[in-house]
N, C-alpha and C positions, 0 to 999 in steps of 0.2 A: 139419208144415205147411210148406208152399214159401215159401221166401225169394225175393220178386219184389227183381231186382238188375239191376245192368248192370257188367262188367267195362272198365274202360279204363284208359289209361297214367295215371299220377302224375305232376303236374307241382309246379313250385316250388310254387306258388299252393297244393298242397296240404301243405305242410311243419307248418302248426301243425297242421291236424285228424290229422295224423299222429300228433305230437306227442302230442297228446289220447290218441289212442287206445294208444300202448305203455304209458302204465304202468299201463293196465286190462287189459293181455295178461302182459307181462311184469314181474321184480322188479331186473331190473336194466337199465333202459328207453336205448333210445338217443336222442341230444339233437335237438332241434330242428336244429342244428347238424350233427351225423351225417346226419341224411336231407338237408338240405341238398346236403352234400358228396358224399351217392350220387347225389342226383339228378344234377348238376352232371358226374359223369363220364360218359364215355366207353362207360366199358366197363360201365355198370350203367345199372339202369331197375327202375323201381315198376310193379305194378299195381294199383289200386282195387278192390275190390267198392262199387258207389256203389247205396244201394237208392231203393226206388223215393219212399221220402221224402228223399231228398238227404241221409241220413244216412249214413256211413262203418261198413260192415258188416266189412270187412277190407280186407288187402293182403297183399302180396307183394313181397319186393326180393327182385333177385339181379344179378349182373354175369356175364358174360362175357369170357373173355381166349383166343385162338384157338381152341381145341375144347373147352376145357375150363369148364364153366359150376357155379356155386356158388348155392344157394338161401341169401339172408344172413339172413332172416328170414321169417316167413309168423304173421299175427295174425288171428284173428276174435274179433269183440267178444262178450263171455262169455255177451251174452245171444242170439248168433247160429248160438253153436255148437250139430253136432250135429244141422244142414240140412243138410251138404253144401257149403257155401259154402267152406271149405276147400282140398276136393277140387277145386272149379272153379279156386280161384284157380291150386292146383298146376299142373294140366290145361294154363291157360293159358301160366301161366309155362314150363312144360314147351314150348307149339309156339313163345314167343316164343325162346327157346334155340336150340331145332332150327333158326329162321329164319335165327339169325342164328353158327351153324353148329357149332354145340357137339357134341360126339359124345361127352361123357359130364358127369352132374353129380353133385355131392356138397353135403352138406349134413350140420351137427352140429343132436344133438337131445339135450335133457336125458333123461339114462337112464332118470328118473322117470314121464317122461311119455308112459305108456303109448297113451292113446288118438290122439300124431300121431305116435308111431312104428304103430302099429296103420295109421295115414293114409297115410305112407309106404309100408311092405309092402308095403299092397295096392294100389298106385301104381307098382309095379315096382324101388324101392329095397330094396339088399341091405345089410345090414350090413359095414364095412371093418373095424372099429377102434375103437376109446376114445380120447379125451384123456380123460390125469386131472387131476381140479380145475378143468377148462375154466370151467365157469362161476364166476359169484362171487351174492350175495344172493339165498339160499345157495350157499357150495361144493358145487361137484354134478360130475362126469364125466358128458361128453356121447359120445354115440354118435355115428358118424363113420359115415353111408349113400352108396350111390353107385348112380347108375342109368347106363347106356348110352341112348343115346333111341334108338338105332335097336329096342330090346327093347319096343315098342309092339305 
């Protein structure tokens, strides 16, 4: 079934429902405080998935620093996954990069998790590398992916 949504930038105003929503994605959540501080730079920016009941379906951080752009996180709420919503937010983040002139990006993923590296792949991300122990609750080795955006 189709997720009726709308994609738009995150702003401060959105920092608690952010909040809310990582430690129902992730087990080792970043603070009210960390999205603060993303949002607030420069060189980084949010996107929302905002559905059509004003609820917070996901998001998307990433920063950018001259050509080089980093995915810092990407969440969909558990009961959202598996629409695709995901993939849109990737999509989008992906041409906000290219805009703002990235010519290649990377991003870590727990080695575990089969189905957003499966998301990745087939998004045009290739495998670089491992960090080991990268994560913590639990210790986990993340996969280290990179895409070129001009490979669209």
């Amino acid at each position: 079934m189709a997720v009726a949504y709308q994609i738009r930038p995150a702003l401060l105003a959105d920092v608690a429902e952010l909040a809310r929503l990582e430690p129902r994605c992730f087990s080792d959540p970043w603070s009210p405080g960390g999205f603060r501080e993303m949002l607030d730079s420069p060189y980084s920016f949010g996107l929302l998935a905002e559905l059509k009941s004003g609820q917070l379906g996901g998001y998307l951080v990433a920063r950018a620093i001259e050509q080089e752009g980093e995915i810092l996180n990407l969440a969909v709420a558990p009961e959202r996954r598996r629409n695709g919503l995901g993939g849109k937010l990737l999509e989008a983040g992906l041409d906000a990069l290219k805009t703002r002139g990235v010519a290649e990006v990377f991003l870590e993923v727990r080695a575990s998790n089969e189905p957003a590296i499966a998301m990745y792949l087939a998004h045009g991300f290739r495998p670089m590398g491992r960090r080991q122990e990268y994560y913590r609750k639990p210790v986990e080795d993340a996969m280290v992916l990179r895409r070129a955006l001009g490979d669209r």
